[in-house]
PAKE-945837 format. One line per 5 residues: number of its first residue (from 1); for each residue x, z negated, y negated of N, C-alpha, C. Coordinates in nm, 4 decimals, m for minus. Atoms other than C-alpha are relative to their C-alpha. Layout:
BEGIN
NUM = X Z Y X Z Y X Z Y; ... .
***
This chain:
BEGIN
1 = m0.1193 m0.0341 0.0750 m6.7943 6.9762 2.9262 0.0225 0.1506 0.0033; m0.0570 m0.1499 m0.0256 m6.6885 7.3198 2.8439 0.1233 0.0590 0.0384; m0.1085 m0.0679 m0.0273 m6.4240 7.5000 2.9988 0.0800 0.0528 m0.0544; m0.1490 m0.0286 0.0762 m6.2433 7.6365 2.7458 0.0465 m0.0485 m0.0968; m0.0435 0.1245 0.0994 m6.2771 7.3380 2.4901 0.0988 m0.0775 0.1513 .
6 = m0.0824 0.0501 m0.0947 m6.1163 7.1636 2.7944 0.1526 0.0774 0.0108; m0.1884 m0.0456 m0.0214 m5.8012 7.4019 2.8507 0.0271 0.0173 m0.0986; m0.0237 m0.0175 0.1332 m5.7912 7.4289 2.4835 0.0956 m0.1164 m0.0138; m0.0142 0.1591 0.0270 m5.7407 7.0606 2.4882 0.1337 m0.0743 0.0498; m0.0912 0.0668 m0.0983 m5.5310 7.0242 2.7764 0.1524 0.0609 m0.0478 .
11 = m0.1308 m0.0668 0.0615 m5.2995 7.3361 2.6383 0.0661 m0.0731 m0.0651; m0.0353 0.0588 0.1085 m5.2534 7.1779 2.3246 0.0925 m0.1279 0.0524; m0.0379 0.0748 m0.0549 m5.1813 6.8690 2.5219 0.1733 0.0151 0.0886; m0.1122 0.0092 m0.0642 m4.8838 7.0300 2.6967 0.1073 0.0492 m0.1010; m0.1001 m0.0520 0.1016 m4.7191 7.1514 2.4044 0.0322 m0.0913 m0.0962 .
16 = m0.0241 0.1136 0.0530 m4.6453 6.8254 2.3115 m0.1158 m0.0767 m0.1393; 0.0942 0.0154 0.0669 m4.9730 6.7650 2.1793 m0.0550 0.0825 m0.1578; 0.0188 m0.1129 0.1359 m4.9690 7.0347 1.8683 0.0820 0.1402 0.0439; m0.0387 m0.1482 m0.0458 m4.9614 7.4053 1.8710 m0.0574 0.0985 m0.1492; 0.0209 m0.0840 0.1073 m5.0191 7.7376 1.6846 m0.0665 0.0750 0.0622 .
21 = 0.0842 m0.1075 m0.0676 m5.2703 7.9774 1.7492 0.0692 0.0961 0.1054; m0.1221 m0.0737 m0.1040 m4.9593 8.2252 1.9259 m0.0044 m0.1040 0.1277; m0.0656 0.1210 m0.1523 m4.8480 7.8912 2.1790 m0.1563 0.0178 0.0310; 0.1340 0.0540 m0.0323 m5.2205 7.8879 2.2305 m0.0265 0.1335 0.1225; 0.0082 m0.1280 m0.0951 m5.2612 8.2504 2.3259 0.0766 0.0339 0.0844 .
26 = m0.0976 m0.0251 m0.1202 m4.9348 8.2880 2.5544 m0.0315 m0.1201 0.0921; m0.0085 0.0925 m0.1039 m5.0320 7.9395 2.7367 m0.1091 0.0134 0.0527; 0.2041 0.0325 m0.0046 m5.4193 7.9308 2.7787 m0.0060 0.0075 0.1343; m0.0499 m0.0888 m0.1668 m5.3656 8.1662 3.1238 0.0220 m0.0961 0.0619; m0.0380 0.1483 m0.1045 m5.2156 7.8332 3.2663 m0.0974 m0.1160 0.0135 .
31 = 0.1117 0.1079 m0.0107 m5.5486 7.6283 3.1923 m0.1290 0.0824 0.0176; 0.1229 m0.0949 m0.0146 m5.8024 7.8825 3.2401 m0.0028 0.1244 0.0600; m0.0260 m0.1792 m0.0811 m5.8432 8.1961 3.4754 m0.0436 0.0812 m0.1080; m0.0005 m0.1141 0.0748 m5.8172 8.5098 3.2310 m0.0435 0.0994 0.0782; 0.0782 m0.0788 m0.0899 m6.1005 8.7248 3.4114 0.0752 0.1264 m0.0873 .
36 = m0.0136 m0.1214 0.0796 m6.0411 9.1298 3.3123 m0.0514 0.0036 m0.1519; 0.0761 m0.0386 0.1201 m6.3232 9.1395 3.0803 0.0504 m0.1097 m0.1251; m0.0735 0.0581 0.0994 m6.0935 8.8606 2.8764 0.0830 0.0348 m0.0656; m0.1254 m0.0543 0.0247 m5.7925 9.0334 2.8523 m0.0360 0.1496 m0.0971; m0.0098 m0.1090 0.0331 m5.9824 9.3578 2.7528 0.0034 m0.0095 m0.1991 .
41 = m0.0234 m0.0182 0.0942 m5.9467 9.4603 2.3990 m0.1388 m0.0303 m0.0664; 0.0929 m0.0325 m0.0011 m6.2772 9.4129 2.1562 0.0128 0.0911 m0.1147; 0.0085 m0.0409 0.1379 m6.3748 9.6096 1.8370 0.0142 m0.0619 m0.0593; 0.0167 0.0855 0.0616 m6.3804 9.3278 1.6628 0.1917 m0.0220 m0.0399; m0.1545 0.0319 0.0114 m5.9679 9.3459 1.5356 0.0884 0.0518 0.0886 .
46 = m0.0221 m0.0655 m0.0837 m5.8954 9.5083 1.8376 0.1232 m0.1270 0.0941; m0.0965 0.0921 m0.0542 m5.7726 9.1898 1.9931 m0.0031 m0.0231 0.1433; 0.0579 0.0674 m0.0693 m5.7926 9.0531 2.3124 m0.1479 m0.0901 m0.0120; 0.1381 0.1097 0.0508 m6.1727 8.8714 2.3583 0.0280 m0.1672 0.0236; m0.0480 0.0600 0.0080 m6.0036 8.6044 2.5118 0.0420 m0.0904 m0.1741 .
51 = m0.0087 0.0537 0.0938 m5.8550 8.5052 2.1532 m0.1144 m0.0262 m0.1032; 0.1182 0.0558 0.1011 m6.1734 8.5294 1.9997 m0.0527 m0.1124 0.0667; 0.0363 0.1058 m0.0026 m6.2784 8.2648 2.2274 0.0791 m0.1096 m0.0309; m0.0933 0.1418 0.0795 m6.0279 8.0216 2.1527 m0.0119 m0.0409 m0.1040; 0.0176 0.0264 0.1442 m6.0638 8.0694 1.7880 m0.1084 m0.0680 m0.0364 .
56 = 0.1850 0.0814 0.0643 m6.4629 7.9887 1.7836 0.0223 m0.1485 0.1137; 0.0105 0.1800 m0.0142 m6.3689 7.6816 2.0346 0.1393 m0.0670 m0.0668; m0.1204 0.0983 0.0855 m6.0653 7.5339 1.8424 m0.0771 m0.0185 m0.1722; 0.1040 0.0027 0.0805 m6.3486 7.5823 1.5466 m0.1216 m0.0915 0.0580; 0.0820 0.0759 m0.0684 m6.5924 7.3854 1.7751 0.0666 m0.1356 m0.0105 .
61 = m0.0723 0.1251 m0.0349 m6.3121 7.0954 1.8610 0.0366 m0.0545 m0.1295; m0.0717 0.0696 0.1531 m6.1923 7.0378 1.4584 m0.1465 m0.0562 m0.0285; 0.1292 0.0126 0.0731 m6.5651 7.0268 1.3733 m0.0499 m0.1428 0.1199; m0.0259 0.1504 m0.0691 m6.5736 6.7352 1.6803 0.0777 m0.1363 m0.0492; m0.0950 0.1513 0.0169 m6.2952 6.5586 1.5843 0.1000 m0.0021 0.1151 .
66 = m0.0965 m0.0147 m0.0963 m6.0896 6.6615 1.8800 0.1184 0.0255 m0.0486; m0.1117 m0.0338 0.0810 m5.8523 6.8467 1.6720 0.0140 0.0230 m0.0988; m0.0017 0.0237 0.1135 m5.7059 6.8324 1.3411 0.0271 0.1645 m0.0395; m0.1028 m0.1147 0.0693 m5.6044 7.1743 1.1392 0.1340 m0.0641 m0.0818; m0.0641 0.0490 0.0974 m5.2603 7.0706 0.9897 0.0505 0.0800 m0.0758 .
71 = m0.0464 m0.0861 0.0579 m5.1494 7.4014 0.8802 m0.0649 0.1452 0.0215; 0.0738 m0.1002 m0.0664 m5.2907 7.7248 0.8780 0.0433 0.0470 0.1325; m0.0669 m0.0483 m0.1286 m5.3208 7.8775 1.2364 0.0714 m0.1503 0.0726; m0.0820 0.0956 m0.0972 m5.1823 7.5153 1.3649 m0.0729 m0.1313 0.0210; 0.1471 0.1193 m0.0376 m5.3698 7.2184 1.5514 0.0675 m0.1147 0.0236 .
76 = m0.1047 0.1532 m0.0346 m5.2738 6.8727 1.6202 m0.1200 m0.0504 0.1323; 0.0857 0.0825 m0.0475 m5.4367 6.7063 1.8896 m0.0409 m0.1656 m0.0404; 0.0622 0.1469 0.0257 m5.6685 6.3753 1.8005 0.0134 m0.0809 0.1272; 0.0070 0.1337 m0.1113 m5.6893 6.0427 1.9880 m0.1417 0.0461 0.0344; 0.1497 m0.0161 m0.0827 m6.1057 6.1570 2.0829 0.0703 0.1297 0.0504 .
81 = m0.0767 m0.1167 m0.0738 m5.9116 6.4853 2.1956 0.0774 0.0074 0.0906; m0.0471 0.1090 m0.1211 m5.7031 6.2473 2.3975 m0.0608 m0.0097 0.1068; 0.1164 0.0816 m0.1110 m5.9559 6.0804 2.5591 m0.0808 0.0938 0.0807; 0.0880 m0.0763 m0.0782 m6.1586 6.3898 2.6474 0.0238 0.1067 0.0816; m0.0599 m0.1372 m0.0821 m5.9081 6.5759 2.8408 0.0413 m0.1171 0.1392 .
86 = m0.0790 0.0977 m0.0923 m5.7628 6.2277 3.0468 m0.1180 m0.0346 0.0821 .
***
């Protein structure tokens, strides 16, 4: 299992099972240790790298079937998205 499809999963899970990319990025920290080199900034948008990983695994988990997109930027958790965090 991967580690940050997992706190992705679990996040989502505590936010009453649906979230927005934002609830995603202020909670994550609570399901996953945020090493330095996460937090640091990249070229790439000049974001945190951290958020780029979330983005390519919440792109991993829709393309599973873990989670739904229902709105732009916003996820729903699935019943196999359920199952693979319990």
């Amino acid at each position: 299992m991967n580690i940050w499809e997992v706190a992705i999963l679990t996040c989502i899970n505590s936010l009453h099972g649906e979230a927005d990319l934002q609830e995603i990025y202020k909670h994550i920290g609570n399901f996953i240790i945020l090493e330095k080199r996460h937090l640091e900034e990249t070229r790439y948008g000049g974001r945190p790298a951290y958020q780029h990983q979330v983005r390519s695994h919440i792109t991993n988990l829709c393309q599973a079937g873990d989670l739904i997109r229902i709105s732009i930027g916003r996820y729903s958790l699935t019943k196999k998205g359920q199952k693979r965090i319990k």
